[in-house]
ROLO-988915 format. One line per field, with one value per residue (C-alpha): residue number from 1; x, y negated, z. Coordinates in pm, whole numbers. Example, Ala and Ser with C-alpha at 12.3 -4.5 7.8 and 13.67 -1.06 7.14 Angstrom:
! residues 2
pos [1, 2]
X [1230, 1367]
Y [450, 106]
Z [780, 714]
***
This chain:
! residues 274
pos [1, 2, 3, 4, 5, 6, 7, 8, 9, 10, 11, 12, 13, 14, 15, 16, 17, 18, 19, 20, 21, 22, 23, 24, 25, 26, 27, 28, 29, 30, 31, 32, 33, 34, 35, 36, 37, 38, 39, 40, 41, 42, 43, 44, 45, 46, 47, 48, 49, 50, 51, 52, 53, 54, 55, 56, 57, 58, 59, 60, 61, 62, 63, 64, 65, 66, 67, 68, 69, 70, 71, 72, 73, 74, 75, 76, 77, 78, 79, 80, 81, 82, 83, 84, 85, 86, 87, 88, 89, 90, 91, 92, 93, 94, 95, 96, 97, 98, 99, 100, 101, 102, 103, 104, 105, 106, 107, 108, 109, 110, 111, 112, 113, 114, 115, 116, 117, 118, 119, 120, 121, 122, 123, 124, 125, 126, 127, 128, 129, 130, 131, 132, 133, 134, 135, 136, 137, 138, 139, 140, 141, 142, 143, 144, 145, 146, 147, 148, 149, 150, 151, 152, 153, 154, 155, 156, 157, 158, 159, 160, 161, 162, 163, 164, 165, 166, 167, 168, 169, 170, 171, 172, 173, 174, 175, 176, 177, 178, 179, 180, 181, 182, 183, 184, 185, 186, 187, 188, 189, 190, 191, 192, 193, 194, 195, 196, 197, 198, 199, 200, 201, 202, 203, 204, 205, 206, 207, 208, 209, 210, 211, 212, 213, 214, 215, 216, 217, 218, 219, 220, 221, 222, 223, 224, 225, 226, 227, 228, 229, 230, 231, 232, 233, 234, 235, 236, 237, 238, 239, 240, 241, 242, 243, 244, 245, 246, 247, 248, 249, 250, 251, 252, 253, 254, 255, 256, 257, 258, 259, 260, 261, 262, 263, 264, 265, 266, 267, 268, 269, 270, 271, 272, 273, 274]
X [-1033, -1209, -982, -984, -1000, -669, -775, -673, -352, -346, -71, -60, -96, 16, 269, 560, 484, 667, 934, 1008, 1102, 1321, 1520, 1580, 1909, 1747, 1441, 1589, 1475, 1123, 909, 502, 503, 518, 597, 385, 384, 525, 448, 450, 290, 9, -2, -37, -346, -499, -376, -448, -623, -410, -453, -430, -185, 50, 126, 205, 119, 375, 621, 622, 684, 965, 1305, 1119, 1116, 1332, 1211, 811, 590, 441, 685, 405, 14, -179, -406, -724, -677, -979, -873, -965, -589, -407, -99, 76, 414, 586, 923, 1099, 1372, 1605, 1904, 2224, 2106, 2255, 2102, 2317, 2128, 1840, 1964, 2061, 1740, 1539, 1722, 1709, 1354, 1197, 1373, 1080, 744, 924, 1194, 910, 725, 1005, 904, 536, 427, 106, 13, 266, 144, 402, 630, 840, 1046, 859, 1164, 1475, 1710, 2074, 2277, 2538, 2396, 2277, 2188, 2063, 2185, 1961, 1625, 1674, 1476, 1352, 969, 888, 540, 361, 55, -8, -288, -332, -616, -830, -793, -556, -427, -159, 51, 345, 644, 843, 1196, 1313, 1619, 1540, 1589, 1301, 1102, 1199, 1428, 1765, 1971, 2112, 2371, 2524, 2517, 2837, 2881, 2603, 2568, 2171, 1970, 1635, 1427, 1149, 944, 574, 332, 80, -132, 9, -294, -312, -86, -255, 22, -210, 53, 464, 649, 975, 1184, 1447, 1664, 1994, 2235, 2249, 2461, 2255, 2190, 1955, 1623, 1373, 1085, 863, 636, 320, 89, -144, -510, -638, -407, -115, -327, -175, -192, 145, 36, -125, -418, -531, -560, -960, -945, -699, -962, -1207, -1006, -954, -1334, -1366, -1087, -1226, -953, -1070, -969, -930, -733, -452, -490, -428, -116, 58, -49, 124, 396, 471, 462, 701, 982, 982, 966, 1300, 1504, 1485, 1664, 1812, 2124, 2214, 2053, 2217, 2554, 2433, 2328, 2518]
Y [-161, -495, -693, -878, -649, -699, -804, -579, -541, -433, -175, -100, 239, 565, 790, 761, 709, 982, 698, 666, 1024, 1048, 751, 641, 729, 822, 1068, 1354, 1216, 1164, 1476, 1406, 1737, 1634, 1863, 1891, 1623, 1793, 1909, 1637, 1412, 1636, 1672, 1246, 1285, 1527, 1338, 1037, 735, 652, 466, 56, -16, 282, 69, -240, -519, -677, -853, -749, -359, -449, -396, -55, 130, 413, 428, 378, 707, 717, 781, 916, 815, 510, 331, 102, -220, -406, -713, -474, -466, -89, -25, 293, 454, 722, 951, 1075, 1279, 1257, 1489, 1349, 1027, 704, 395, 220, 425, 286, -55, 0, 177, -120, -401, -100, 18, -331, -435, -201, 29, 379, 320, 233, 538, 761, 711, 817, 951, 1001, 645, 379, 197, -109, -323, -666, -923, -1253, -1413, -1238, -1132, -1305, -1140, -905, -879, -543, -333, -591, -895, -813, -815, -1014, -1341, -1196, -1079, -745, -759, -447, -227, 105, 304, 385, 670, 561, 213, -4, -273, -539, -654, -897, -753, -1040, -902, -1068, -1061, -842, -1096, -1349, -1056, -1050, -750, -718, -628, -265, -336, -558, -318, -191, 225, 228, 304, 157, -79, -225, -271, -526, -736, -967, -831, -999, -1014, -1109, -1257, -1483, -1664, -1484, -1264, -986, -859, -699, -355, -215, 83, 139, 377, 518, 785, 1114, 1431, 1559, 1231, 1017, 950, 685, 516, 342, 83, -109, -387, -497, -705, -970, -1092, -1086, -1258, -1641, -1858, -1889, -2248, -2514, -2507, -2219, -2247, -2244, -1951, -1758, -1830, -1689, -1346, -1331, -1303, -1066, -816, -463, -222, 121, 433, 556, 277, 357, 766, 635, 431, 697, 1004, 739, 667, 1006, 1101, 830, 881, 1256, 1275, 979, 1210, 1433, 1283, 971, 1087, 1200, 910, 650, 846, 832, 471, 301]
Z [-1429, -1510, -1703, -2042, -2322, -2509, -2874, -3134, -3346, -3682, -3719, -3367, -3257, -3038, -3192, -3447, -3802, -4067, -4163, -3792, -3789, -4093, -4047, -3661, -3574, -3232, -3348, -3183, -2824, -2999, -2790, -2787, -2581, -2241, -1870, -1648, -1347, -1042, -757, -522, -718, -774, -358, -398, -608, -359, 10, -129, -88, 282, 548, 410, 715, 566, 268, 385, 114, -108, 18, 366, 245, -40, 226, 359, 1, 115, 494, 360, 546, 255, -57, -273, -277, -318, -131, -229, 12, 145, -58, -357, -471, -537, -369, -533, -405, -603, -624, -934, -912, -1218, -1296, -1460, -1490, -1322, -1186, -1455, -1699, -1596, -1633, -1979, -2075, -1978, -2134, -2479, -2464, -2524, -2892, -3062, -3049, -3137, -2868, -2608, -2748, -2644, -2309, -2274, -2632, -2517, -2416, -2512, -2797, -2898, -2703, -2792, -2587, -2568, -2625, -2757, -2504, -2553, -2873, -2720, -2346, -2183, -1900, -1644, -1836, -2114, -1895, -1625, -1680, -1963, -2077, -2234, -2381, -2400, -2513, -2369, -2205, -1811, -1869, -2161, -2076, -2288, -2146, -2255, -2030, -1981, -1763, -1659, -1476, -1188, -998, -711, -436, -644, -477, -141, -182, -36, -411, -383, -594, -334, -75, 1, -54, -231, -597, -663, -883, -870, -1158, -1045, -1221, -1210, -1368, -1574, -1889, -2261, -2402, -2071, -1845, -1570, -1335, -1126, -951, -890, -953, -827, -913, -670, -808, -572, -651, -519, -553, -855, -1021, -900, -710, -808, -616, -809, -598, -744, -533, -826, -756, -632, -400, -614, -889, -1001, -1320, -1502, -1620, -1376, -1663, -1618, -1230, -1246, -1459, -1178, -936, -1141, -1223, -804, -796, -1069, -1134, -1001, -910, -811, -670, -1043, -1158, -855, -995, -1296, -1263, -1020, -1304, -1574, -1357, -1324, -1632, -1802, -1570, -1549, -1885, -1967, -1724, -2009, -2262, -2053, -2017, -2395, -2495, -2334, -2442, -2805, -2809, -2575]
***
């Protein structure tokens, strides 16, 4: 993935530090032994790339999550952006969970650790969120500034949540009968007011707990300057960010990963903490 290489933080690094452990009132949940991916994911890695006309780009595909053909692959577009679709099934946990866990997760590095041990470095909110708020309130229209690896690449990135209609998408929590949330956001870089491109988690209730599907459009086309300064600059990073098959393998192995892993300890957690 050609993108700037994030500069480096002192202090920064994977795992949790030996104070972490002894005093966090949370460092039960703290596992750096992670399951397996399953088994459809694994069939993603091998069907995949698709057909580009299978994964429609961003925003024309964001009101077709649950009827997509494709619920779990990636493709490589001809604009040279990645389009990667994935399911997570998660047991006991709610899609206000989720809600709560991503207005939580951001205050600090060990709690964003919990989530992938193995490649979640540090995270911060750009701003802080407002004193009291949580669950959706705490996120929404705020930006969660974070370091982690996709593969051996690190990357630093600035996930700025958005009300799910700012993306095109029909809220689920609207939606009459239907217990749902949707977790979107723009993505771009923290060292740059770059965006390079969006991410959804639509998350919906089912008799067990809940299912998740996890969308990503991220490249060229979905590349825009944050500031009208750095406009020549965007230009620039249309002509020269490089997203490969690998990078798409790499996002849908992460993605798979993190969320499998939080349905483990989700559910106590949130009743812990909450």
């Amino acid at each position: 993935m050609k993108l700037p290489t994030p500069k480096v933080v002192p202090g920064r690094a994977l795992g949790w530090t030996p104070e972490d452990l002894a005093s966090l009132p949370y460092a039960r949940f703290w596992n750096p032994v992670m399951a397996e991916i399953p088994a459809h994911a694994l069939r993603a890695l091998s069907d995949s790339p698709v057909a580009e006309a299978l994964m429609p780009r961003m925003p024309e595909a964001v009101n077709d999550i649950v009827g997509s053909p494709i619920q779990n692959g990636y493709t490589v577009t001809t604009e040279g952006a990645i389009h990667v679709n994935l399911t997570t099934e998660m047991p006991d946990v709610t899609p206000a969970m989720i809600d709560w866990w991503f207005g939580w997760h951001g205050d600090s590095a060990p709690r964003y650790k919990l989530w992938h041990p193995l490649a979640h470095v540090h995270a911060q909110w750009k701003q802080p969120p407002r004193a009291g708020s949580i669950g959706r309130a705490r996120y929404v229209g705020s930006t969660s500034q974070v370091d982690e690896f996709l593969g051996s690449a690190m990357i630093r990135a600035a996930i700025q949540f958005r009300r799910p209609e700012e993306l095109g998408l029909v809220d689920p929590i609207a939606a009459a009968g239907v217990e749902a949330t949707a977790v979107c956001a723009r993505v771009g870089l923290a060292d740059a007011p770059i965006d390079i491109g969006y991410l959804i988690h639509h998350m919906e209730a089912v008799p067990a707990g809940s299912v998740m599907r996890s969308r990503f459009w991220i490249g060229p086309p979905y590349i825009a300057a944050r500031k009208v300064a750095f406009r020549p600059v965007m230009l620039i990073a249309r002509r020269l960010v490089s997203l490969t098959e690998l990078d798409a393998r790499a996002l849908l192995v992460h993605c798979a990963q993190e969320m499998n892993h939080l349905a483990t300890f989700l559910p106590a957690l949130h009743e812990q903490e909450s």
